[in-house]
mmCIF file of the protein (N, C-alpha, C, O) and its ligand, coordinates in Angstrom:
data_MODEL
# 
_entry.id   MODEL 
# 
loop_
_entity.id 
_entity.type 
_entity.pdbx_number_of_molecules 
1 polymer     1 
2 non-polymer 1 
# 
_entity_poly.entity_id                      1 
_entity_poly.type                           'polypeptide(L)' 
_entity_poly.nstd_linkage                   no 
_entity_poly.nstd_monomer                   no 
_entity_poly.pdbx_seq_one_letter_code       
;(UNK)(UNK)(UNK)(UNK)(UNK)(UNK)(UNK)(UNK)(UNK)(UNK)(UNK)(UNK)(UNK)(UNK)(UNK)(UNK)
(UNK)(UNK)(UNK)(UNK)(UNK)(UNK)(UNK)(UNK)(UNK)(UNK)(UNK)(UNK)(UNK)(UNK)(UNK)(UNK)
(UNK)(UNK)(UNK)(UNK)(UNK)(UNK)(UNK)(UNK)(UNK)(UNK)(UNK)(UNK)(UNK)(UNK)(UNK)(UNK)
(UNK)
;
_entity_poly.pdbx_seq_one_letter_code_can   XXXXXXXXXXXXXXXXXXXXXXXXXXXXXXXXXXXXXXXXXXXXXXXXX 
_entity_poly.pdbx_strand_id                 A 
# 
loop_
_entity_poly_seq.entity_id 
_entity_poly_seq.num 
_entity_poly_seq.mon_id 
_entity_poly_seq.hetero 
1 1  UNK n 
1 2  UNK n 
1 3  UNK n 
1 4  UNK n 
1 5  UNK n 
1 6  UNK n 
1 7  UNK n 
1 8  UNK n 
1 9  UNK n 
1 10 UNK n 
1 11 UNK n 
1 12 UNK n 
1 13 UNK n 
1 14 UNK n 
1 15 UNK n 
1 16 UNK n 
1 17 UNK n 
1 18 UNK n 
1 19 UNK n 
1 20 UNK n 
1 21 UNK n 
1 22 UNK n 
1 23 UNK n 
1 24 UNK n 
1 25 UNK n 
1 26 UNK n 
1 27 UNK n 
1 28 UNK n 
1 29 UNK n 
1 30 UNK n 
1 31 UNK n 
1 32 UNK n 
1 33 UNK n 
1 34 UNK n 
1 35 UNK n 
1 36 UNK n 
1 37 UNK n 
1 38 UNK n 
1 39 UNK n 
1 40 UNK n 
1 41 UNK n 
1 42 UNK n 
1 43 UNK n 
1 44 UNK n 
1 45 UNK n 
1 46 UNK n 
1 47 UNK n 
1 48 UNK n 
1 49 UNK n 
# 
loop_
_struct_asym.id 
_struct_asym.entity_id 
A 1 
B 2 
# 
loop_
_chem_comp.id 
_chem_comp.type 
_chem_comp.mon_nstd_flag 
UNK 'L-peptide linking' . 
ZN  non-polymer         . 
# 
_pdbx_entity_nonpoly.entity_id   2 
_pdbx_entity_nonpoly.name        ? 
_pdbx_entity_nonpoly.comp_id     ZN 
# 
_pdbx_nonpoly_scheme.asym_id         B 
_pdbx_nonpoly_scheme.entity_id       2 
_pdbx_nonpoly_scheme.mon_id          ZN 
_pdbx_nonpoly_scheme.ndb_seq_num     1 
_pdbx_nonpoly_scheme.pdb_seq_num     101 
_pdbx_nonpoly_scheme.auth_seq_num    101 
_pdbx_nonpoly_scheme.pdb_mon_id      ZN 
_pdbx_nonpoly_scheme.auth_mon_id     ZN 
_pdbx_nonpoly_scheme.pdb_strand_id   A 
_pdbx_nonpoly_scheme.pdb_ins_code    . 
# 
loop_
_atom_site.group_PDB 
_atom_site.id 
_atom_site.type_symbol 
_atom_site.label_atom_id 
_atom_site.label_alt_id 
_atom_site.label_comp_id 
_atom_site.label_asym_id 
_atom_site.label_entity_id 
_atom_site.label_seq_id 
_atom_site.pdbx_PDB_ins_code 
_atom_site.Cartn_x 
_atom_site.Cartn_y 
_atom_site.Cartn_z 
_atom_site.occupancy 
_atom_site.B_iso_or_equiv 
_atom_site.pdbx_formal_charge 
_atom_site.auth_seq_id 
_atom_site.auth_comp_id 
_atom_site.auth_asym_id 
_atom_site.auth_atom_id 
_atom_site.pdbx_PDB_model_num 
ATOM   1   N  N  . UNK A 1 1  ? 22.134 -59.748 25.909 1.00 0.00 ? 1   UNK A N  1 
ATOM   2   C  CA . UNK A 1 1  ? 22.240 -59.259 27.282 1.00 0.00 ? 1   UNK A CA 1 
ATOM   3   C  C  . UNK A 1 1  ? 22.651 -57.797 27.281 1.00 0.00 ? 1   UNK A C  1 
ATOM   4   O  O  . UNK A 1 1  ? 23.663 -57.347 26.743 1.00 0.00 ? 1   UNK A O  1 
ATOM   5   N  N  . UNK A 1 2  ? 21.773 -57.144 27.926 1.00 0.00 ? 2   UNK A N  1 
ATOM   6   C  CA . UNK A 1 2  ? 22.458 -55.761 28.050 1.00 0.00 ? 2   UNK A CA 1 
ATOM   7   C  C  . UNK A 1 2  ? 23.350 -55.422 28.796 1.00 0.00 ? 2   UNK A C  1 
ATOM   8   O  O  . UNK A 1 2  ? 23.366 -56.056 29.851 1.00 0.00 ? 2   UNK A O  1 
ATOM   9   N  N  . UNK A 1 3  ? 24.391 -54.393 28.636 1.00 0.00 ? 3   UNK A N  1 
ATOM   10  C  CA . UNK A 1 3  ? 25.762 -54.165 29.213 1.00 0.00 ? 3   UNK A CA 1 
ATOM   11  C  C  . UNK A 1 3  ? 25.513 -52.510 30.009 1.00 0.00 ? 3   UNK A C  1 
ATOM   12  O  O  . UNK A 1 3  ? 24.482 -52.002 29.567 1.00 0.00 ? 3   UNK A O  1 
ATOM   13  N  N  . UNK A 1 4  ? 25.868 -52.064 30.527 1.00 0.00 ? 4   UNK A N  1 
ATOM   14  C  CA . UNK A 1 4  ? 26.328 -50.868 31.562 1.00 0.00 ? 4   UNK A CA 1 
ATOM   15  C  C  . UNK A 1 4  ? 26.846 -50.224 30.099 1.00 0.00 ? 4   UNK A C  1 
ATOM   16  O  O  . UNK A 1 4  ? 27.546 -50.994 29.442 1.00 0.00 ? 4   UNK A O  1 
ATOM   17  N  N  . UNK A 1 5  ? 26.579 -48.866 29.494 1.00 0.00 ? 5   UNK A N  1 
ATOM   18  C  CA . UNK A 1 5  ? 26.911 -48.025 28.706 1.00 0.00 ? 5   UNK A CA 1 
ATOM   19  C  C  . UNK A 1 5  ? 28.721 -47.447 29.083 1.00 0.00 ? 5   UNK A C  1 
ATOM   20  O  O  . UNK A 1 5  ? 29.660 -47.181 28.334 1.00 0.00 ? 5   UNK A O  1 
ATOM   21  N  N  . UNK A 1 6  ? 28.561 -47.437 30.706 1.00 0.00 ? 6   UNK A N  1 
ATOM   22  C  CA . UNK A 1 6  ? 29.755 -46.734 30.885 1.00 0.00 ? 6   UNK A CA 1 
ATOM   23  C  C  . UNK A 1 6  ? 30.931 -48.032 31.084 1.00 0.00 ? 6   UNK A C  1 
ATOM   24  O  O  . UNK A 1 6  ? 32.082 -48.030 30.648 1.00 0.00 ? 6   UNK A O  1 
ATOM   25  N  N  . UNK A 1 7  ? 30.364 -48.933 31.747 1.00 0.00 ? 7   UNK A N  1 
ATOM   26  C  CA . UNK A 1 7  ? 32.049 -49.301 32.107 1.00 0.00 ? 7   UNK A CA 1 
ATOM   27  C  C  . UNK A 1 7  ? 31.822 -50.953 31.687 1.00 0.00 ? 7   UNK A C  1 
ATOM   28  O  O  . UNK A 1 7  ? 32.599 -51.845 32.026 1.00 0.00 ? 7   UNK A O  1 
ATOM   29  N  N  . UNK A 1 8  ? 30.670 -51.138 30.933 1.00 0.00 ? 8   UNK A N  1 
ATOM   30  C  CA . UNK A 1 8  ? 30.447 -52.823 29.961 1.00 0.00 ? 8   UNK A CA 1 
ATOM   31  C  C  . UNK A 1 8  ? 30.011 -53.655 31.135 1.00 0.00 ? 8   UNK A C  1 
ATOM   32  O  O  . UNK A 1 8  ? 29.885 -54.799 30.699 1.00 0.00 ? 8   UNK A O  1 
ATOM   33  N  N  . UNK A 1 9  ? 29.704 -53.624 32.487 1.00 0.00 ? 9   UNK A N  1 
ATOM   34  C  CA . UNK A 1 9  ? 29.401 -54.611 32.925 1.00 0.00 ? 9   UNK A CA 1 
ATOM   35  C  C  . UNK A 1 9  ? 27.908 -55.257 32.581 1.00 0.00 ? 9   UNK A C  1 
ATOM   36  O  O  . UNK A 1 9  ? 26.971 -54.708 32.002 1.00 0.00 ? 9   UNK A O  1 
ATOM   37  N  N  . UNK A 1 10 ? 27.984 -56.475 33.073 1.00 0.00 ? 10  UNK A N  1 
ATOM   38  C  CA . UNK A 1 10 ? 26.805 -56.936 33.058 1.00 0.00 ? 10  UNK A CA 1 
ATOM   39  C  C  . UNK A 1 10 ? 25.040 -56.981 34.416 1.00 0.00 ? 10  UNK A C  1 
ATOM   40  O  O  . UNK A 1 10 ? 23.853 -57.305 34.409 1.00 0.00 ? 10  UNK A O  1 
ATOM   41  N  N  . UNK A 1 11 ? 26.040 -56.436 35.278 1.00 0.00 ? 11  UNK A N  1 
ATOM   42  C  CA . UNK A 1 11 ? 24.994 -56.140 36.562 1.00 0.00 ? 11  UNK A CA 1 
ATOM   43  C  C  . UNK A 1 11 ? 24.363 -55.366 36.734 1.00 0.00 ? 11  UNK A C  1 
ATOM   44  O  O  . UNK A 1 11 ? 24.432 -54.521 37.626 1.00 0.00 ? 11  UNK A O  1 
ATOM   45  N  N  . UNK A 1 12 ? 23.170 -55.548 35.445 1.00 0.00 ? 12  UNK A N  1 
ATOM   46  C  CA . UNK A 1 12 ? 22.214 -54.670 35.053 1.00 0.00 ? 12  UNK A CA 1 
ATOM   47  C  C  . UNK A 1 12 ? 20.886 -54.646 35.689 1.00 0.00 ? 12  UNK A C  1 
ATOM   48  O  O  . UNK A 1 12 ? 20.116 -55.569 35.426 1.00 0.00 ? 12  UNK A O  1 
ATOM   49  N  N  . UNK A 1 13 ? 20.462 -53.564 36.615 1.00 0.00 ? 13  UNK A N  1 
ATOM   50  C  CA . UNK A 1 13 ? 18.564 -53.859 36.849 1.00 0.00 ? 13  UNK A CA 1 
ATOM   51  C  C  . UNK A 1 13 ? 17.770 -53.029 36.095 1.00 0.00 ? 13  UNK A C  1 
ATOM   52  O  O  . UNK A 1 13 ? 18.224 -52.083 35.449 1.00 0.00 ? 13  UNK A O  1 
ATOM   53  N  N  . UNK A 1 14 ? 16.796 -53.283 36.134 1.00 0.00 ? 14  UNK A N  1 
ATOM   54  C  CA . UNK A 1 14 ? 15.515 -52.410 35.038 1.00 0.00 ? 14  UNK A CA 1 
ATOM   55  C  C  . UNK A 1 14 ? 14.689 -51.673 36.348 1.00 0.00 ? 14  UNK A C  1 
ATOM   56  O  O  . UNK A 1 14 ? 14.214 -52.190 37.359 1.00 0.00 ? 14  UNK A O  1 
ATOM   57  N  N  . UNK A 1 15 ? 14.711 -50.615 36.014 1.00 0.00 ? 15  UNK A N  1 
ATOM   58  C  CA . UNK A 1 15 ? 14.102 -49.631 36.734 1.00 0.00 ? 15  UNK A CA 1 
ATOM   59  C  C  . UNK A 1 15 ? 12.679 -48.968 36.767 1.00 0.00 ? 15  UNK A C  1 
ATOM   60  O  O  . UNK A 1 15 ? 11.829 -48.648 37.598 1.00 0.00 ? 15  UNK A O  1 
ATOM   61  N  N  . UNK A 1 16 ? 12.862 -48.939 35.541 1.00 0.00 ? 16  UNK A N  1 
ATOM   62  C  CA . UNK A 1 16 ? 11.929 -48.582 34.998 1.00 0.00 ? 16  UNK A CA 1 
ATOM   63  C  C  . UNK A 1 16 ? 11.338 -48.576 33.215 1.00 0.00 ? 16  UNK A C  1 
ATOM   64  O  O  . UNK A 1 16 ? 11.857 -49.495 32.582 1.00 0.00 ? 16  UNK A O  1 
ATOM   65  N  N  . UNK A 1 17 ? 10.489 -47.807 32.485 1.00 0.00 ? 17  UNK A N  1 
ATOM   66  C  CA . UNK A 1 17 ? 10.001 -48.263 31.282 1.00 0.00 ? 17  UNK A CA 1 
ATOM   67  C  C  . UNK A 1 17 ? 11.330 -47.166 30.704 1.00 0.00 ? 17  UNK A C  1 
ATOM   68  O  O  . UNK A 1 17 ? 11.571 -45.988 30.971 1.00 0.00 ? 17  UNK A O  1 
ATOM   69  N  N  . UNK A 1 18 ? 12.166 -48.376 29.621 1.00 0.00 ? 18  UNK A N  1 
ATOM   70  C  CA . UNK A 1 18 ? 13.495 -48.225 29.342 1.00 0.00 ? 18  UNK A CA 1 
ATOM   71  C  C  . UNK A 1 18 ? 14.564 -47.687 29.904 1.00 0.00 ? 18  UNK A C  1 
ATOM   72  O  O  . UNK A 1 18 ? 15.444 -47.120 29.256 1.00 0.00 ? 18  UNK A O  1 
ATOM   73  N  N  . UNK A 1 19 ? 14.566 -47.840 31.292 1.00 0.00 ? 19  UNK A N  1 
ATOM   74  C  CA . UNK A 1 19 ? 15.438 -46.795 32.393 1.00 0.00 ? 19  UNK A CA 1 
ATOM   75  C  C  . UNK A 1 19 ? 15.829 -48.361 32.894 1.00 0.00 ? 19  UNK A C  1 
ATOM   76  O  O  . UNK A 1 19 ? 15.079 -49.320 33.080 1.00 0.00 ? 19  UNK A O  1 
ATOM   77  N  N  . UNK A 1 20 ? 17.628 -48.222 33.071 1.00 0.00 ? 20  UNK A N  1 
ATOM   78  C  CA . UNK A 1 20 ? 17.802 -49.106 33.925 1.00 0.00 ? 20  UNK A CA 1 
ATOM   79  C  C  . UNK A 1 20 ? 19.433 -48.791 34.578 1.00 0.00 ? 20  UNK A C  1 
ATOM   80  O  O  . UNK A 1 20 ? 20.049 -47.725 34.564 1.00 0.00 ? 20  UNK A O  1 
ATOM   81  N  N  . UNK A 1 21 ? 19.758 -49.823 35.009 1.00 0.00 ? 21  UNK A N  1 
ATOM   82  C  CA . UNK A 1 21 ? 20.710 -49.583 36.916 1.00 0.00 ? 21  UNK A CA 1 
ATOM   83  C  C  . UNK A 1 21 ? 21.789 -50.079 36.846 1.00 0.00 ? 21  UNK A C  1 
ATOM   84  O  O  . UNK A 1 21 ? 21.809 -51.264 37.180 1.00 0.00 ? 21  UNK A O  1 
ATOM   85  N  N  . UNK A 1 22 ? 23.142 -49.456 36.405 1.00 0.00 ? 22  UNK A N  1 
ATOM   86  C  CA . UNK A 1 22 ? 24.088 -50.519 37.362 1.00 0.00 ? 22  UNK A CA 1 
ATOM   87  C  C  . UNK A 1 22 ? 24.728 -50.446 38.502 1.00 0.00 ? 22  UNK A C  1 
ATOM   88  O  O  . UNK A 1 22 ? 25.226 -49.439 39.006 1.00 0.00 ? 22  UNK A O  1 
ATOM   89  N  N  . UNK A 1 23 ? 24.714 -51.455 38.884 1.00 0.00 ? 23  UNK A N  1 
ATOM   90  C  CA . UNK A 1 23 ? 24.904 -52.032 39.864 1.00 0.00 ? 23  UNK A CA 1 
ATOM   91  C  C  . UNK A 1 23 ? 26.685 -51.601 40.402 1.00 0.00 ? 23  UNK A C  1 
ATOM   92  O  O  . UNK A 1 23 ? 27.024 -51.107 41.478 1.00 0.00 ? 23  UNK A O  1 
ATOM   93  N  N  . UNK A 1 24 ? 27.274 -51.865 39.617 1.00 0.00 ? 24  UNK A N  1 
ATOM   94  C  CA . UNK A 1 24 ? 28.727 -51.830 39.421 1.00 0.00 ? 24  UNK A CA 1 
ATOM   95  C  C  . UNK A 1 24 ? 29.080 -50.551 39.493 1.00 0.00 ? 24  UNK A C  1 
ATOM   96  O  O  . UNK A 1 24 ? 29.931 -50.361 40.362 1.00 0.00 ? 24  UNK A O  1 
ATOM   97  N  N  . UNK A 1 25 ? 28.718 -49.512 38.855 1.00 0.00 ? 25  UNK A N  1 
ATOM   98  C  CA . UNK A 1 25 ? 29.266 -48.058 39.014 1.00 0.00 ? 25  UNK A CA 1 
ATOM   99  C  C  . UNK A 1 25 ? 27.997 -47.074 39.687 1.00 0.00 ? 25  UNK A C  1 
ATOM   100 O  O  . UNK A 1 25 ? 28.210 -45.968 40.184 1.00 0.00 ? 25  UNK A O  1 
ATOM   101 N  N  . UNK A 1 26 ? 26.832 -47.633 39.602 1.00 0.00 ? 26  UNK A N  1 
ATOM   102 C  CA . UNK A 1 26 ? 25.925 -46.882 40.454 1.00 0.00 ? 26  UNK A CA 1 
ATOM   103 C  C  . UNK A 1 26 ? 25.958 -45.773 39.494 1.00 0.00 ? 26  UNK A C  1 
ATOM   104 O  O  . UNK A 1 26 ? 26.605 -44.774 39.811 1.00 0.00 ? 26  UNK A O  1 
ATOM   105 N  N  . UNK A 1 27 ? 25.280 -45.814 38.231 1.00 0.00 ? 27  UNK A N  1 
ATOM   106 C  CA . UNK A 1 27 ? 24.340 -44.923 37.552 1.00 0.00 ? 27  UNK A CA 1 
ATOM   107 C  C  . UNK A 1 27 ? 23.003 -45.616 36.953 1.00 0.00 ? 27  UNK A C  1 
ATOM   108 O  O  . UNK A 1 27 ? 22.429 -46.688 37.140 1.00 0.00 ? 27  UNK A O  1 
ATOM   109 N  N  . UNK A 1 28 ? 22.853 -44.810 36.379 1.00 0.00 ? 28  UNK A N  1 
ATOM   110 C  CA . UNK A 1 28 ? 21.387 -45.021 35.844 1.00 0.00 ? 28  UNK A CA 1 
ATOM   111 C  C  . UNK A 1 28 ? 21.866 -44.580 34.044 1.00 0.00 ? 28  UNK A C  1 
ATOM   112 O  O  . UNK A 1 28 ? 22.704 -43.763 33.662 1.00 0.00 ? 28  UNK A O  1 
ATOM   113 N  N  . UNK A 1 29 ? 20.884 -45.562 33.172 1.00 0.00 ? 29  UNK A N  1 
ATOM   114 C  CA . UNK A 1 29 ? 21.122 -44.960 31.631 1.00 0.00 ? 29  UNK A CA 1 
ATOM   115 C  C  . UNK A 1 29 ? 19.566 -45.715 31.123 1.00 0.00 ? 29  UNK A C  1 
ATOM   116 O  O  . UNK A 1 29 ? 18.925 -46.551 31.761 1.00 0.00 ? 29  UNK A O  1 
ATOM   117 N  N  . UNK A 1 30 ? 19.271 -45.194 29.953 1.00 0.00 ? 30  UNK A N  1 
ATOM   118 C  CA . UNK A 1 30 ? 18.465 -45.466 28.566 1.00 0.00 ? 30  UNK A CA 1 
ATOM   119 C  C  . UNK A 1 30 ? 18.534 -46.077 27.693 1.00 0.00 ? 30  UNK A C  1 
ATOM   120 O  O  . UNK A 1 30 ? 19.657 -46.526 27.466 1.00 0.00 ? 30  UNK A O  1 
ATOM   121 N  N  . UNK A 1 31 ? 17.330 -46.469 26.648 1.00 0.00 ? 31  UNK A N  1 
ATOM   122 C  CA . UNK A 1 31 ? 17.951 -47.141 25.823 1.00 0.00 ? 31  UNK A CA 1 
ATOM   123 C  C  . UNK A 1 31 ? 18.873 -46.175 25.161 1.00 0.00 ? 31  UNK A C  1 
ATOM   124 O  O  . UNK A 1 31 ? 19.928 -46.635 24.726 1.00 0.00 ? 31  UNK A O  1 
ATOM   125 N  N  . UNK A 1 32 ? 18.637 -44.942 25.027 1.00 0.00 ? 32  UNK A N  1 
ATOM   126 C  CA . UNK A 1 32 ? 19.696 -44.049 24.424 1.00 0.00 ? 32  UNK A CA 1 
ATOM   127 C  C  . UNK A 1 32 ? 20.920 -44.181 24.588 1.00 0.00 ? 32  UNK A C  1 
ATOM   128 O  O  . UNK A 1 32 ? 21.740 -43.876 23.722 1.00 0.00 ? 32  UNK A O  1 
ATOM   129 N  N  . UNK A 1 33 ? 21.183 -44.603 25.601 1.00 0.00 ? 33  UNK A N  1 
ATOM   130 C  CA . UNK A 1 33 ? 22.623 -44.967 26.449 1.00 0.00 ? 33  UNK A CA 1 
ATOM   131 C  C  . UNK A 1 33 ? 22.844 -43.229 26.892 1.00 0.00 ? 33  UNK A C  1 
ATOM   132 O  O  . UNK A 1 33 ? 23.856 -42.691 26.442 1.00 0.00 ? 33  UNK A O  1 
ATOM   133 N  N  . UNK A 1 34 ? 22.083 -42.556 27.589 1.00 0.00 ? 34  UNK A N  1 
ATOM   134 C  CA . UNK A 1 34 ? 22.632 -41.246 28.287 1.00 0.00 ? 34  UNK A CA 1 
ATOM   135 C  C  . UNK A 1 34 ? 22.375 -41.920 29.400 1.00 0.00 ? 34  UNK A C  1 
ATOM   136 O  O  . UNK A 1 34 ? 21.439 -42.549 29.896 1.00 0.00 ? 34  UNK A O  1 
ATOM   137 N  N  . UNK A 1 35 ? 23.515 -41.600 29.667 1.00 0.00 ? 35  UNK A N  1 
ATOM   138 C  CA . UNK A 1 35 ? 23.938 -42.143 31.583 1.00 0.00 ? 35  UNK A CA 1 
ATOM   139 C  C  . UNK A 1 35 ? 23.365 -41.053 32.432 1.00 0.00 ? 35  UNK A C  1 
ATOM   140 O  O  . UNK A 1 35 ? 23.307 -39.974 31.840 1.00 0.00 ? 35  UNK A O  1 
ATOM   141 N  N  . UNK A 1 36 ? 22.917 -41.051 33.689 1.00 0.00 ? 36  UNK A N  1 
ATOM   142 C  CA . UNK A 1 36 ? 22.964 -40.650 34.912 1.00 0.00 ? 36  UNK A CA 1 
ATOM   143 C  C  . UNK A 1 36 ? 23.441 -40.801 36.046 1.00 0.00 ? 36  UNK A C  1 
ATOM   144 O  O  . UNK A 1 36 ? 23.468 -41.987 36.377 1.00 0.00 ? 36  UNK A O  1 
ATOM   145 N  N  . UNK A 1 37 ? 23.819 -40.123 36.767 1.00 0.00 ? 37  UNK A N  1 
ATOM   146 C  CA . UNK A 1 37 ? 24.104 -39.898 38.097 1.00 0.00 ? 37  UNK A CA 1 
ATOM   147 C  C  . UNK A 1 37 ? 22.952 -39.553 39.124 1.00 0.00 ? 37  UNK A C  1 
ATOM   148 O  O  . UNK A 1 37 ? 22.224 -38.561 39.082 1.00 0.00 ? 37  UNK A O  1 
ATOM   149 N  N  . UNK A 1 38 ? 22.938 -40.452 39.944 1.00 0.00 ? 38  UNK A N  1 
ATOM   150 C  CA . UNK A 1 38 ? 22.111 -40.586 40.961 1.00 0.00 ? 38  UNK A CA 1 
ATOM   151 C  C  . UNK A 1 38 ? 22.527 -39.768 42.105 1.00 0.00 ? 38  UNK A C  1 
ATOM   152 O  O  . UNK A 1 38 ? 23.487 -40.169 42.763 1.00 0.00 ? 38  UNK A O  1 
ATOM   153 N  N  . UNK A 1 39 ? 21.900 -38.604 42.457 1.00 0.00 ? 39  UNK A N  1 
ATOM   154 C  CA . UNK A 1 39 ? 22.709 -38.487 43.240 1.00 0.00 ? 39  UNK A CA 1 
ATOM   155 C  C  . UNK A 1 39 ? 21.943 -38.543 44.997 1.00 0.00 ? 39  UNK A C  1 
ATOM   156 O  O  . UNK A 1 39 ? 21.044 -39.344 45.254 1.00 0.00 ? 39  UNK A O  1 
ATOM   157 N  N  . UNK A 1 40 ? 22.501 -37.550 46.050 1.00 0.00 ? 40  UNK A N  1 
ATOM   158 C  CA . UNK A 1 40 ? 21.831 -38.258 47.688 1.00 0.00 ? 40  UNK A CA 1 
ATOM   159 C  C  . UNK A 1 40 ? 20.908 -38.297 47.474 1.00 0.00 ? 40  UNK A C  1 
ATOM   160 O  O  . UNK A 1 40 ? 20.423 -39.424 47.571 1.00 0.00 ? 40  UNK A O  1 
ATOM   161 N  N  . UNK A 1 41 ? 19.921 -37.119 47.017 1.00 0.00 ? 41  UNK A N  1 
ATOM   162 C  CA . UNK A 1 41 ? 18.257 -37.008 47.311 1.00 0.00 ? 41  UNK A CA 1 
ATOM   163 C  C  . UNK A 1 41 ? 17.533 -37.657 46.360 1.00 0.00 ? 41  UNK A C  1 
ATOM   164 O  O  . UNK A 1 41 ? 16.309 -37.768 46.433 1.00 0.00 ? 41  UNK A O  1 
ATOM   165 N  N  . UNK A 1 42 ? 18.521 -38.311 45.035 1.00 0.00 ? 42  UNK A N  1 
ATOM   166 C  CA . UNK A 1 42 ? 17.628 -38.895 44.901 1.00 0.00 ? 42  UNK A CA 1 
ATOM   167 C  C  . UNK A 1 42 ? 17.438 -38.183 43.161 1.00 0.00 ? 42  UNK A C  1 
ATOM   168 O  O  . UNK A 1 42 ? 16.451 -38.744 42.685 1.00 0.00 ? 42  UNK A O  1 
ATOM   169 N  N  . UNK A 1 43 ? 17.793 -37.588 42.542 1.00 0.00 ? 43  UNK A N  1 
ATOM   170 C  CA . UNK A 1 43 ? 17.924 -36.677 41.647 1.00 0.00 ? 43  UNK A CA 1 
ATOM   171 C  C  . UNK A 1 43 ? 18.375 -37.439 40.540 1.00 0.00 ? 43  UNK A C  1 
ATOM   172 O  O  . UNK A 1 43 ? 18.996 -38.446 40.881 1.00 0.00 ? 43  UNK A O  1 
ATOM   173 N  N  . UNK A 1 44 ? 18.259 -37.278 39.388 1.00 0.00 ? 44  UNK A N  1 
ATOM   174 C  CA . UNK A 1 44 ? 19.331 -37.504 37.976 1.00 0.00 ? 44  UNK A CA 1 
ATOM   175 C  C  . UNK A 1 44 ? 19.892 -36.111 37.825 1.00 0.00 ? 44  UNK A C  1 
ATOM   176 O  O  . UNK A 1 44 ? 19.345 -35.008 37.847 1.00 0.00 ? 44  UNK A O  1 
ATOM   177 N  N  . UNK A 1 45 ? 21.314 -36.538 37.644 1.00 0.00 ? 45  UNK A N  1 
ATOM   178 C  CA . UNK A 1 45 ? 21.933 -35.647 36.904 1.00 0.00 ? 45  UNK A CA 1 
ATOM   179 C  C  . UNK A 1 45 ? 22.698 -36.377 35.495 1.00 0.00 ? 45  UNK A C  1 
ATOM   180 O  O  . UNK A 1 45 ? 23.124 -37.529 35.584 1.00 0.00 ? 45  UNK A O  1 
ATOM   181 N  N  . UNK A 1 46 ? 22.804 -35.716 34.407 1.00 0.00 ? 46  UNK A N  1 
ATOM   182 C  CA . UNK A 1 46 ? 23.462 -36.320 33.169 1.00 0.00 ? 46  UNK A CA 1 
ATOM   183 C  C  . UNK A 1 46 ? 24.563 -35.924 33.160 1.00 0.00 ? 46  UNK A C  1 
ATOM   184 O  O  . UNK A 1 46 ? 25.033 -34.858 33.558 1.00 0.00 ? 46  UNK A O  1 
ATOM   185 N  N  . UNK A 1 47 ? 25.166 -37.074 32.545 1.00 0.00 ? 47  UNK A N  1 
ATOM   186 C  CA . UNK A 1 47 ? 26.574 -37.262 32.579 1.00 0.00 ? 47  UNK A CA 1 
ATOM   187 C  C  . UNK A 1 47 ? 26.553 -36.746 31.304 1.00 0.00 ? 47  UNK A C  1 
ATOM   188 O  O  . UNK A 1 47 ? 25.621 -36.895 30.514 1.00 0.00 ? 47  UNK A O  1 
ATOM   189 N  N  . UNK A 1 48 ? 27.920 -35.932 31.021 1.00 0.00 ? 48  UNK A N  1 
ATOM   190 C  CA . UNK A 1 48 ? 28.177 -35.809 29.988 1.00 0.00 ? 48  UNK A CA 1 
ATOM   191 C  C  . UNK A 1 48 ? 29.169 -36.450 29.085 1.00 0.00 ? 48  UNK A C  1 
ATOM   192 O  O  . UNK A 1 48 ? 30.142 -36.863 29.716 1.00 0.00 ? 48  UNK A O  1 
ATOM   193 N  N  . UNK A 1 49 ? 29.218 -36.625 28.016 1.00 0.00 ? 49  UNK A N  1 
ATOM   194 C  CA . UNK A 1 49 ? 30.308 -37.854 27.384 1.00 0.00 ? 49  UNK A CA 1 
ATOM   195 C  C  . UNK A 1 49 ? 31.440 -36.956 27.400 1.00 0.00 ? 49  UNK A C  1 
ATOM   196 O  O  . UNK A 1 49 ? 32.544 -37.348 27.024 1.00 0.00 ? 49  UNK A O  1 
HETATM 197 ZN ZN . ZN  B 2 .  ? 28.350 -49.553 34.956 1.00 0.00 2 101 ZN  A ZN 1 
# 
């Protein structure tokens, strides 16, 4: 089962081809595990570790 990169949950959606959602903190990550921030319009921004 895949987990949320940032904060381990499990309330994961698939977004897209290897792009996916949680639910729980409201970003977006990869299989890479680089997180994003979603932000109003709609944008990625990367989080930095
Ligand atoms: Zn999360």
């Amino acid at each position: 089962m895949r987990r949320c990169p940032r904060c381990g949950s499990k309330a994961i959606g698939k977004i897209g081809n290897n792009q996916y959602y949680c639910w729980d903190c409201c970003v977006e990550f990869n299989e890479k595990h680089q997180i994003f921030n979603v932000s109003e319009d709609g944008s990625l921004i990367a989080l930095e570790g």
